[in-house]
N, C-alpha and C positions, 0 to 999 in steps of 0.2 A: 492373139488377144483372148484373155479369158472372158467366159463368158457364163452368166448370172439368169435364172430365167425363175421370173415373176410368176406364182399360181395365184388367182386373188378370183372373189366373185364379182365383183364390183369394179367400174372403172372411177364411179365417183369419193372411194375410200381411199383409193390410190392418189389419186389427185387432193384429195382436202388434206390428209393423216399421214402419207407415203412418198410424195414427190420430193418433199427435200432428202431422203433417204435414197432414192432411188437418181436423184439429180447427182448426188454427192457420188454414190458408188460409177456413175458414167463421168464421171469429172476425172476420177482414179483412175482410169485406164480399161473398165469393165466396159463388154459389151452386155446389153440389158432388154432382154426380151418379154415382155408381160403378154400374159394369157387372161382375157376376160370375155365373161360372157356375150355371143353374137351379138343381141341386142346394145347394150354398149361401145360394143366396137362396129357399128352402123352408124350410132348417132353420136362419134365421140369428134369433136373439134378442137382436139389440140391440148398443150398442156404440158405433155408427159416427153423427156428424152428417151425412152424407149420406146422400140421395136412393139407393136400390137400385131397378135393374133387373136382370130375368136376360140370361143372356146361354144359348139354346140349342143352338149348335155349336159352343161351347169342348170338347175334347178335348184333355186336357192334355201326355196323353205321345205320340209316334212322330208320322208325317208321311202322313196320309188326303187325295189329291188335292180329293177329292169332300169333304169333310169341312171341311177347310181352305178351299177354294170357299166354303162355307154360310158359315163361319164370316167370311171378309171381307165376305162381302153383309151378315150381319146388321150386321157392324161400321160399311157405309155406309149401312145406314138407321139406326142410333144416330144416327150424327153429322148425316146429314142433319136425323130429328128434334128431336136435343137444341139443334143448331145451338150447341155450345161455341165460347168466345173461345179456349179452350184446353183439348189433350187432355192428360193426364199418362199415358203406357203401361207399365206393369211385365213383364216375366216374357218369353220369346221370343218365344210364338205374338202376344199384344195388340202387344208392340214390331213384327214385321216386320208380318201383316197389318191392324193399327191404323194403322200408320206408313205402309203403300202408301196407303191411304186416303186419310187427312190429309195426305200431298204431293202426290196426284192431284186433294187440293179445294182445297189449300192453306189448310188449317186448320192453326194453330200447333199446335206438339207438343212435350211434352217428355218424353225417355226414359228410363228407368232400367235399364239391362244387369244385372241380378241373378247373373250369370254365363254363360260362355257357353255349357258343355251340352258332352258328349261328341260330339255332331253336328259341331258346330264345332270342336275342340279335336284333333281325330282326322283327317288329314290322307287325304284320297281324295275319291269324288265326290261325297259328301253332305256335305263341308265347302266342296266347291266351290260347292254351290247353294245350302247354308244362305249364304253369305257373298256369292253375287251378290243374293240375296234381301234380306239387309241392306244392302246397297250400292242398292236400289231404294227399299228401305222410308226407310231414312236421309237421302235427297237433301235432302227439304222438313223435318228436321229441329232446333229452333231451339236445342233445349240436348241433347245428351248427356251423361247421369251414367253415369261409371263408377266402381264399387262398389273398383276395385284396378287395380294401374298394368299388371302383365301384360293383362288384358282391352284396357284403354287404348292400349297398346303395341300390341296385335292389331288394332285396325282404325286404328291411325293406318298402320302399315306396308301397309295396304293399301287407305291414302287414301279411307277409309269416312267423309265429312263432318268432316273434320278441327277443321275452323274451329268447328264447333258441342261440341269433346270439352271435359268439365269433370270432376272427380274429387271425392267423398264420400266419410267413412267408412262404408263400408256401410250398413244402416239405420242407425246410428248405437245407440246402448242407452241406454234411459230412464235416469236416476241415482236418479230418486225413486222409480222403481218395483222396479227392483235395486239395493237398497240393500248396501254392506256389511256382510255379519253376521258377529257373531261365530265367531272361528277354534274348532275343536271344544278340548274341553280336553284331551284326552288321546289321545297318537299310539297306543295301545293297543284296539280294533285300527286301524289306515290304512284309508281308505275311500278306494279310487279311485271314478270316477262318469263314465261313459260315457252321455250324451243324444243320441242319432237313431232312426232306421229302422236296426235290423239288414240292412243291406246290405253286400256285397264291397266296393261304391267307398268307404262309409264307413268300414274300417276292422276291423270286425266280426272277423272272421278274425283279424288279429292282438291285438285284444283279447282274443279266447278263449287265443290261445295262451300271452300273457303273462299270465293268471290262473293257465293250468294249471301254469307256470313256477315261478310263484308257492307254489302251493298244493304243489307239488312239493316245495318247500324247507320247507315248514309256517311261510313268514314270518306275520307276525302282521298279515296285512291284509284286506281284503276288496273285492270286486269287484262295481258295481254296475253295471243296464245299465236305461233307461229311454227307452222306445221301441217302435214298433210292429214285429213280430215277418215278416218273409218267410218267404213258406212253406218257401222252401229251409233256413231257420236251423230250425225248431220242433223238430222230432228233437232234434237236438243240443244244443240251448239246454236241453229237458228234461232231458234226461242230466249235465250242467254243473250244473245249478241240484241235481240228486238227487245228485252226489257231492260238496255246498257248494264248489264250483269259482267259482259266480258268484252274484249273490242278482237276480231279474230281478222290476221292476217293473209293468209295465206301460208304457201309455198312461196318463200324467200331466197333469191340464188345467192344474195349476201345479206347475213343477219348483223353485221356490225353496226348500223345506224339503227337498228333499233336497239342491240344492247343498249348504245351510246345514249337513248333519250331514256332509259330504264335506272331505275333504283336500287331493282334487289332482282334476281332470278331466282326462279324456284323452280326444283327438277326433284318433284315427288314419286323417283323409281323405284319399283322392286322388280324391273329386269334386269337378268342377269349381265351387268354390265361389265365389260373388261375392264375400262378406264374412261369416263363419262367426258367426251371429247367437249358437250357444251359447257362441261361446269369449267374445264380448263380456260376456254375460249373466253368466258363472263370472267374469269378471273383474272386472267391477262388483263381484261380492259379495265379492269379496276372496280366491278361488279361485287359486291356481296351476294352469296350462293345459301338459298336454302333446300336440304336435299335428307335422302336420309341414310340412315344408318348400313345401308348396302356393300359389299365390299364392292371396289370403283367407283364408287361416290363418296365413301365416306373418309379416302385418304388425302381428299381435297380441300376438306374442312379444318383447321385449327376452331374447335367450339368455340365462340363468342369473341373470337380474334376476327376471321373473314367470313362469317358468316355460322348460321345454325345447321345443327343433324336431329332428326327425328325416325322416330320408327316407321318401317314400313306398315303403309294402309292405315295409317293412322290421320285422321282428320281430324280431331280435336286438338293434336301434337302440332298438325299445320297448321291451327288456327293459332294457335298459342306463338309459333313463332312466329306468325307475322305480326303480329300483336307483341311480342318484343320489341320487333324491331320499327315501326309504328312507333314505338316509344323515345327512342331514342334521338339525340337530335340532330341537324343537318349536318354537323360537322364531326358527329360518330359514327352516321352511315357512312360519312366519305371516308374518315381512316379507313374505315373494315375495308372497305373496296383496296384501298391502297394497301392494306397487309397480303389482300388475295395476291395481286400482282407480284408483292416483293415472294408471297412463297413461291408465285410461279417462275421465276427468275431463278429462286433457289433449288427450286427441287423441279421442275416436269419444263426446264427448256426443252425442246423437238434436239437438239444438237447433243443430247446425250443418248438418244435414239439413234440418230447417224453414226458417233461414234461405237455405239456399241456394236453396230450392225457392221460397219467395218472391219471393227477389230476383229468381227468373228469370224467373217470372210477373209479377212488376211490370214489369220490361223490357223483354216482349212487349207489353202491354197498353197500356203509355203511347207 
């Protein structure tokens, strides 16, 4: 039996964006081995048809010499061990140090760019060496997926294994499992619906300020925020939530009932996003998306068909669209929702993700 072995930092990526991928390649005849970081693979319960091992020197954020070292040695005793026909790498740290690995053993590999990271995107001399490091990792590369055409465009212009570039809709979004629901009955009050990590690159900042904007006028809306909390936001998010400025959820292990009481979502990022898994998610369900002009956010958008785009960091630009769409009536919000869904049908099924990740893997193999 051939055999397929998973590099990923995350068991939770795997499971939301990768399981039907990975379900599908063990359904074909592969045996399927994922590597995630120890802590994940302690506290993981099920899920996945693959084989888990830990992985001990995954450090997921900033750049540890000593750390990074550890962490490619483990990566060549995986591979030596597992002895895969084929690695599949997700996320930066498994793509570059996975990928030196498997072009110095010449084990087939194939990569997934999930985005490229303010490291890379931000031009001085940590984009200098994140990208000679990709230019190393990538040589022995047999397929690259990119998640959206700017990333694609970034390492074709800098002749980063051109021959092996291929392009997906991001993870793509299940259909059956974000189904669309029912549009709320009554615009009385508007629920906006904001899903990530309270962060600055996500947006955060200008959603506060278009709530308070909002509540300033006494429109008849409401503003919701579902997500894990930074310690820089918690002050102020208290303060927002006690003058009814914002209604703050939590940590959500399923966000589809609240998409499903929601109106519009707004995902005001300038991180650098591969392919924005929540805008897909509210779209399937029939959601109008307001977001902006980001590459991975913004090939989700048809302007003023499923929803609006706006510039990053722009908060009079958010104001202004939800104040469009505010304007519009109960049964123009609902279309828009229903156009999101039919694009996601059309263009970002998850089953053109499996496909492609097959075919690429049979191509290698035979």
């Amino acid at each position: 039996m051939k055999k397929i072995l998973v590099l990923s930092n995350n068991s939770k990526g795997l499971l939301s964006f990768r399981k039907e991928v990975l379900d599908a390649i063990c359904a074909n005849g592969y045996d399927v081995v994922a590597a995630i970081p120890k802590a994940d693979y302690d506290a993981y319960t099920g899920g996945l048809k693959a084989r888990l091992i830990p992985l001990i020197n995954l450090n997921r954020r900033g750049i540890n010499p000593v750390t990074d070292l550890k962490l490619m040695r483990e990566f060549r005793k995986i591979i030596t061990s597992e002895n895969p026909d084929v690695v599949l790498t997700y996320t930066i740290k498994p793509n570059i140090y996975g990928g030196m690995v498997c072009s110095s053993r010449k084990v087939p590999f194939i990569v997934n760019i999930t985005g490229l990271g303010s490291a890379v995107e931000n031009p001085g001399w940590l984009q200098k060496l994140t990208v000679g490091m990709y230019r190393r990792a990538m040589r022995g590369a047999n397929k690259i997926f990119f998640q959206n055409s700017a990333n694609k465009d970034f390492f074709t212009s800098r002749d980063i294994n051109v021959a092996a570039h291929a392009q997906i809709p991001g993870s793509g979004v299940n259909l059956s499992h974000h189904v669309i629901q029912s549009y709320p009955e009554t615009d009385s009050p508007v629920r906006f619906l904001y899903i990530s990590r309270l962060l600055k690159e996500k947006g955060i900042e200008e959603y506060f300020a278009a709530a308070r904007h909002f509540h300033e006028l006494k429109a008849d809306v409401e503003f919701h925020i579902l997500g894990a909390c930074e310690e820089d936001y918690k002050e102020q998010l208290a303060e927002l939530e006690k003058q009814g400025i914002v209604k703050y959820h939590g940590v959500q292990k399923d966000v589809r009932p609240f998409i499903a009481r929601s109106h519009c979502l707004i995902h005001p990022s300038f991180y650098p996003e591969g392919m924005s898994n929540v805008l897909l998610e509210s779209s399937a369900a029939g959601r109008p998306v307001i977001t902006t002009r980001r590459p991975g956010c913004r090939e989700i958008v048809d302007e003023g068909v499923n929803g609006y785009l706006i510039d990053p960091r722009d908060t009079e630009g958010l104001i202004e669209a939800v104040g469009r769409f505010l304007s519009l009536s109960h049964s123009e919000k609902e279309k828009m929702g229903i156009a999101g869904r039919r694009k996601m049908e059309r263009e970002f099924d998850r089953n053109i993700v499996v496909k492609a990740y097959l075919d690429a893997i049979r191509e290698i193999i035979k």
